[in-house]
PALUM-652267 format. One line per 2 residues: number of its first residue (from 1); their letters; for each residue y, x, z of N, C-alpha, C, O. Coordinates in pm, whole numbers, plus 32768, in hexadecimal, padded with zeros to 4 digits. Example, Ala and Ser with C-alpha at 12.3 -4.5 7.8 and 13.67 -1.06 7.14 Angstrom:
BEGIN
1> as> 7DC7/8527/830C/7E3E/84CE/830C/7EB6/8528/830C/7EB4/8590/834E | 7F1F/8505/82C4/7F96/8557/82CA/8003/850A/8313/8072/853D/8324;
# end
This chain:
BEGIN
1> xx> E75C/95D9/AE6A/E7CD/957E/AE6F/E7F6/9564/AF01/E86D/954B/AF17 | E7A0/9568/AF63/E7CB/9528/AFFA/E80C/95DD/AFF8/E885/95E3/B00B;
3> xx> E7DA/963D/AFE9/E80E/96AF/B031/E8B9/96C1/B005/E90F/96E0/B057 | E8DC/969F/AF52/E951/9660/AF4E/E9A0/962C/AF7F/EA11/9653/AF9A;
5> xx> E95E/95AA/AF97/E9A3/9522/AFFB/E9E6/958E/B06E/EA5D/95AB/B076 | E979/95BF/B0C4/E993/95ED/B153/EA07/9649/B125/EA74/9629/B155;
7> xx> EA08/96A4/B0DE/EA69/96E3/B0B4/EB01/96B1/B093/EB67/96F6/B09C | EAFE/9682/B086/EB50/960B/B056/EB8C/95CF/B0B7/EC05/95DE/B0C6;
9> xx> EB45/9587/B105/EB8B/9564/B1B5/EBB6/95C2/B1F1/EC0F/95B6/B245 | EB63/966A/B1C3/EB8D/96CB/B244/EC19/96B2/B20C/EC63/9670/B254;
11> xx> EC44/96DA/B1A2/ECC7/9728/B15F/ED3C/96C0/B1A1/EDA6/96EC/B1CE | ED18/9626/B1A1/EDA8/95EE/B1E1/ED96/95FE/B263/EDF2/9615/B2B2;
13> xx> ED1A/95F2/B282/ED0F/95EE/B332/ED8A/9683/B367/EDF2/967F/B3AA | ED44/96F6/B326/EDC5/977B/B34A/EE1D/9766/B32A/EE63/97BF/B359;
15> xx> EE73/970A/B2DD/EEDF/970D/B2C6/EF30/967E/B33B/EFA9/9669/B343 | EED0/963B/B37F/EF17/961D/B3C7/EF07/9587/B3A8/EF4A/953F/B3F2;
17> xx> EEB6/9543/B342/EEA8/94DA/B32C/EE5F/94B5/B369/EE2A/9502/B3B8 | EE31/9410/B363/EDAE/93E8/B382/ED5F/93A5/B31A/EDB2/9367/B2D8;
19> xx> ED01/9394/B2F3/ECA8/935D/B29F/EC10/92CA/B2CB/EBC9/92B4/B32D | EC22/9289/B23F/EB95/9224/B253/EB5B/923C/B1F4/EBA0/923F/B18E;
21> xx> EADC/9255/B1E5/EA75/926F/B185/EA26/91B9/B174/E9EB/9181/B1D0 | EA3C/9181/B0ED/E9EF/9131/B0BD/E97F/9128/B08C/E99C/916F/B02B;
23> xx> E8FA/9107/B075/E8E4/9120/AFF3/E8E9/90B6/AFDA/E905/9052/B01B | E8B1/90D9/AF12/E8E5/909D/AEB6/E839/9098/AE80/E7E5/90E3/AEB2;
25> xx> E823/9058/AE3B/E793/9026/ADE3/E756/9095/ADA4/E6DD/90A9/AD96 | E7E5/9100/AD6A/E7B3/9181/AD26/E817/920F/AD74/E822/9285/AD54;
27> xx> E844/91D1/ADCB/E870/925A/AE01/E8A5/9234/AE97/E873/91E1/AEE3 | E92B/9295/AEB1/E969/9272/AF15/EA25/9249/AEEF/EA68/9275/AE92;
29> xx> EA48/91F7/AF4E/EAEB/9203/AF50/EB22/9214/AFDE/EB02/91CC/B03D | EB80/9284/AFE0/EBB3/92C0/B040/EC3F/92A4/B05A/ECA2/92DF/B030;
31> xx> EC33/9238/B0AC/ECDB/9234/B0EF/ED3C/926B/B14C/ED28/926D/B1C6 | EDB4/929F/B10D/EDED/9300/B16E/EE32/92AC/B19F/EE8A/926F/B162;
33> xx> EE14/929D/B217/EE88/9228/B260/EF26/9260/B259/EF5F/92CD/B253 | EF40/91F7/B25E/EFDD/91EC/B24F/F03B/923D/B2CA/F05C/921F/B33C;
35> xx> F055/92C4/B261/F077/92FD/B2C3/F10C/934B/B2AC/F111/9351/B231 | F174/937F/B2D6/F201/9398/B2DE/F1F1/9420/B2AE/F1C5/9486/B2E3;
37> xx> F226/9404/B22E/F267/9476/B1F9/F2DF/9499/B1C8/F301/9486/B153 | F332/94D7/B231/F3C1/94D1/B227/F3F0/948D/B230/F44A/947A/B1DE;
39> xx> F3D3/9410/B2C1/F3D8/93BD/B2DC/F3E5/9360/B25F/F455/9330/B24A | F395/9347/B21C/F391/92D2/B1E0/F2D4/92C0/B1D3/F27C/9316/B1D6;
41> xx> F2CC/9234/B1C6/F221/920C/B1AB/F1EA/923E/B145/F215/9218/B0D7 | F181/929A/B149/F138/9299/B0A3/F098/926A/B0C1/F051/927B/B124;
43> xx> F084/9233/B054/F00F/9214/B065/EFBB/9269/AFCB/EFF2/9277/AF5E | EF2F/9298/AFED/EEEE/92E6/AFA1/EE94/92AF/AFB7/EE96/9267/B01B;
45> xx> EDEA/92B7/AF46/ED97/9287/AF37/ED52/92FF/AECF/ED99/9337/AE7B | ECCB/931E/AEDF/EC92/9386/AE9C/EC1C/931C/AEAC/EBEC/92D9/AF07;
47> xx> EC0A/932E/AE32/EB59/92DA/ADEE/EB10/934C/AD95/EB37/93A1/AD45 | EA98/9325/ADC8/EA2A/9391/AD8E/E9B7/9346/AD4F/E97D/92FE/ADA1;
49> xx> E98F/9342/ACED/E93F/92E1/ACC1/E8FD/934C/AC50/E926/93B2/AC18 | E864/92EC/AC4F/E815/936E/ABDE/E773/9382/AC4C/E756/933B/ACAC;
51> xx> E72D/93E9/AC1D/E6CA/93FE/AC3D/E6E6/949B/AC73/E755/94CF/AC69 | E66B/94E4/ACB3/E68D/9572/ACF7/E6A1/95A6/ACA6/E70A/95E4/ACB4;
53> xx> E66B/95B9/AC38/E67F/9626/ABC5/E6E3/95F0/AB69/E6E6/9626/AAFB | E754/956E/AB86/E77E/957D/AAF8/E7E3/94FB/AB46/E7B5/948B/AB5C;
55> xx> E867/9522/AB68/E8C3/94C1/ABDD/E91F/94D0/AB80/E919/950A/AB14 | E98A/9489/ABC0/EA32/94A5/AB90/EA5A/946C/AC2D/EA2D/9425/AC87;
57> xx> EACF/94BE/AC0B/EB43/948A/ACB0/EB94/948A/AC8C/EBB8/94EC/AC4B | EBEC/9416/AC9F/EC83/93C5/ACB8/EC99/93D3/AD27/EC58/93BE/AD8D;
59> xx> ED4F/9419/AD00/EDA1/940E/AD5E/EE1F/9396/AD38/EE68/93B0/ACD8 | EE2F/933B/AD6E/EE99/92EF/AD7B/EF07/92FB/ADF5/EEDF/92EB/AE68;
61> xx> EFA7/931A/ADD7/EFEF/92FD/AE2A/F04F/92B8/ADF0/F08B/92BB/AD85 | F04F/926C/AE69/F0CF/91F7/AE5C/F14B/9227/AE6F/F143/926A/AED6;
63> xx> F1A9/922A/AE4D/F1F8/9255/AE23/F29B/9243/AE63/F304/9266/AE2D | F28A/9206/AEDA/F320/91C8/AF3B/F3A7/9211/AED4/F3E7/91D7/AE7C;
65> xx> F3B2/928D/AEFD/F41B/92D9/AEC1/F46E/92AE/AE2F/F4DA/92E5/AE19 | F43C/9254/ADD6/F456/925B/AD67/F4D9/91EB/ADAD/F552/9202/ADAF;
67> xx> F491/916F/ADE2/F501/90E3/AE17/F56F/9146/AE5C/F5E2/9135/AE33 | F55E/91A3/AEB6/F5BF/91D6/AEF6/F634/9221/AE8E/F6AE/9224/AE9C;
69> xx> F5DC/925D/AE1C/F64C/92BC/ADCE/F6B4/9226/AD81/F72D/9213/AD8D | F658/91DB/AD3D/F6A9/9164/ACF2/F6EC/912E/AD62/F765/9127/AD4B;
71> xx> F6CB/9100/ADDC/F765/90C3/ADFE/F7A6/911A/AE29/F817/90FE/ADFF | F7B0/9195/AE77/F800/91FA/AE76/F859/9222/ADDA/F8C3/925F/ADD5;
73> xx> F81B/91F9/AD7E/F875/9229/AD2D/F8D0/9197/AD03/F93B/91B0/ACCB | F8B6/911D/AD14/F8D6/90D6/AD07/F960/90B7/AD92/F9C3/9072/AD7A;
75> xx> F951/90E1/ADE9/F9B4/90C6/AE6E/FA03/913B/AE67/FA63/9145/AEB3 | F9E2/91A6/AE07/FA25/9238/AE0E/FAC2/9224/AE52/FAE5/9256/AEBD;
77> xx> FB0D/91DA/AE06/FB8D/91A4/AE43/FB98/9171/AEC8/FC0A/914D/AEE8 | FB45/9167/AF18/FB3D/90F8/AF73/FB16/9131/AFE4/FAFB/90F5/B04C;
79> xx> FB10/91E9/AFC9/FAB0/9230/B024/FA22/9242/B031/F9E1/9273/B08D | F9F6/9206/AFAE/F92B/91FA/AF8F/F91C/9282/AF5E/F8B3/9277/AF1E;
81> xx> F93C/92EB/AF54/F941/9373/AF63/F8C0/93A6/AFC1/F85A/93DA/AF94 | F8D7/938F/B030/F867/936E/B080/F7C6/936B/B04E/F770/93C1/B05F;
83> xx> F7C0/930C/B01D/F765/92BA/AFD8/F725/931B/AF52/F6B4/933D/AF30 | F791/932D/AF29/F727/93B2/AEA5/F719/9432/AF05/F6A3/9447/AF20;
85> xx> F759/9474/AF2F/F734/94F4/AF84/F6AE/94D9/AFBE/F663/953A/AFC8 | F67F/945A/AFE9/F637/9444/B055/F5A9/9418/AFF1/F53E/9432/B028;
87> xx> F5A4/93ED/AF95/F57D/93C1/AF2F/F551/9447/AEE7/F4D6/9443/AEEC | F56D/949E/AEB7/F567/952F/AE81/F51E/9576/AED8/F4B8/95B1/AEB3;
89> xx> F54E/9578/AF61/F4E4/95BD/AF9E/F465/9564/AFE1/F41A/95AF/B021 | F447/9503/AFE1/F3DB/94E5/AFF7/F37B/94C6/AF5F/F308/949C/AF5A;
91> xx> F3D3/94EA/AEEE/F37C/94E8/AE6A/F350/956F/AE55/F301/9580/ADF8 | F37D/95F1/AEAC/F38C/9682/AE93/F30A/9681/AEE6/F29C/96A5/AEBD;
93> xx> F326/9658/AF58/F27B/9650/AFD0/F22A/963B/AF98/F1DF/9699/AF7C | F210/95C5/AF6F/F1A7/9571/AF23/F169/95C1/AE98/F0F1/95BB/AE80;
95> xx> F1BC/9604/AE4A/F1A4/9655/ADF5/F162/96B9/AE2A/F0E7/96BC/AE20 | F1B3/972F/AE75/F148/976D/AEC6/F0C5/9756/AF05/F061/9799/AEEE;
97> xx> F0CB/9707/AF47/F065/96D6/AF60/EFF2/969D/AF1E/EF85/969F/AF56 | F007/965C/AE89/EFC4/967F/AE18/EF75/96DE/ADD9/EEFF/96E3/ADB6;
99> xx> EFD0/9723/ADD3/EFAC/97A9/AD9B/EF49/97F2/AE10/EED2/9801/ADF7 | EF8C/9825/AEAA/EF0C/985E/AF0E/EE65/981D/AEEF/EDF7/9852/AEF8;
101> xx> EE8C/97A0/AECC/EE23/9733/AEC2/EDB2/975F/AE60/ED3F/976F/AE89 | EDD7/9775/ADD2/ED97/978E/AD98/ED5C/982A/AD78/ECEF/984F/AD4D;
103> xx> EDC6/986C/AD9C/ED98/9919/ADC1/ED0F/98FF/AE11/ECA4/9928/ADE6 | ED1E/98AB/AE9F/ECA6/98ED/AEBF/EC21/98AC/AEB6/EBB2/98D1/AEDB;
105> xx> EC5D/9815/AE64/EBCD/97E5/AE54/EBA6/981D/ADD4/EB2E/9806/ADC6 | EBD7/9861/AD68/EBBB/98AC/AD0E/EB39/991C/AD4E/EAC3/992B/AD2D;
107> xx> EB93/995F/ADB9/EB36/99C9/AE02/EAB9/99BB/AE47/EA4C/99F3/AE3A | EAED/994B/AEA4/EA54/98E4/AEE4/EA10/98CF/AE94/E99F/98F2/AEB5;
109> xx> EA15/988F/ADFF/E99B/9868/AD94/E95B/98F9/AD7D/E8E1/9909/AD73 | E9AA/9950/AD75/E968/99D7/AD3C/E8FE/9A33/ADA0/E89C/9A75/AD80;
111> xx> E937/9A1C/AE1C/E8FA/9A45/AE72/E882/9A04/AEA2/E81E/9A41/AEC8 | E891/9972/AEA0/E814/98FA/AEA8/E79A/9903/AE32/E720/9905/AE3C;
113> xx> E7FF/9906/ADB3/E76D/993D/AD1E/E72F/99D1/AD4E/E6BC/99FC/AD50 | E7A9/9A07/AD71/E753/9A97/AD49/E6F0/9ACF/ADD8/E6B1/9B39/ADCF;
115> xx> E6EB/9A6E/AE6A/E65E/9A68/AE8E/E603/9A3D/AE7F/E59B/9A6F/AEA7 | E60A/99D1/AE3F/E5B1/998B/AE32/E54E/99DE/ADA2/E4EE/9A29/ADB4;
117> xx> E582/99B7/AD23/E56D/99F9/ACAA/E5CA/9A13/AC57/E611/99BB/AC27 | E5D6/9AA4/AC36/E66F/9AD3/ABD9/E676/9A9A/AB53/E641/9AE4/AB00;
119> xx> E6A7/9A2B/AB22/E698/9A11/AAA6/E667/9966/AA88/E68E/9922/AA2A | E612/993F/AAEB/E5C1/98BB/AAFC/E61F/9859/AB00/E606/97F0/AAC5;
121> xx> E6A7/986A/AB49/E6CE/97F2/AB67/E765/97C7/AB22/E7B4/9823/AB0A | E789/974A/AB05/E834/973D/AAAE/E868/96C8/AAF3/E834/965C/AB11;
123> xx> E8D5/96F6/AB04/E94D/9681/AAFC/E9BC/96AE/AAD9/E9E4/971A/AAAD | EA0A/9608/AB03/EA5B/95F6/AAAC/EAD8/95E4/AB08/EACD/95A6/AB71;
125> xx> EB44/9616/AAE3/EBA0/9604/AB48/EC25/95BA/AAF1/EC56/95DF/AA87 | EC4B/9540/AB4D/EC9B/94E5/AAE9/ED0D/94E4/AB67/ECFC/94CB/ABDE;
127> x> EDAD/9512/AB06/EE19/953B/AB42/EE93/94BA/AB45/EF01/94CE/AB7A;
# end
């Protein structure tokens, strides 16, 4: 589970984020500081909770883009045009960025079980 965790920090650390590692009573929670994506704030949080042989990991992102598309579509007349374009693509990032997310902690778990013992170890990955 820590070789996870670390894994886990590497993946935002390369992408340019920064991170705080908590722990938690049964695991860890990992805060991606608040950081500009497409110029707007997102904030992310990945929790890992469970034992070595048998975890789950949460990804939570908050979601800025959604307020930007509703009042952009709401000011549409008014020039809030803006506002969904800007809104769309920082929900398109964030998606991506999702998705890289779980590709490679998919791969990291596989690569982490299968030194240790091929077969010994499970989790759970919650999307």
């Amino acid at each position: 589970m820590d070789l996870v965790t670390e894994n886990i920090e590497s993946f935002f650390n390369r992408k340019g984020f920064k991170t705080r590692k908590d722990a938690l009573p049964r695991g860890y929670k990992i805060s991606i500081v608040p950081q500009h994506v497409r110029s707007v704030k997102a904030h992310i949080k990945v929790t890992i909770l469970g034992r070595p042989h048998d975890f789950m990991v949460e990804l939570s992102v908050d979601d800025p883009s959604r307020f930007s598309t509703k009042l952009g579509l709401a000011t549409t007349l008014f020039g809030g045009g803006v506002f969904v374009l800007r809104g769309l693509k920082l929900q398109e990032a964030l998606e991506r960025l999702e998705k890289e997310f779980w590709v490679y902690l998919e791969e990291a778990i596989a690569c982490v079980t299968g030194s240790h013992n091929e077969g010994s170890a499970g989790s759970t990955l919650s999307r």
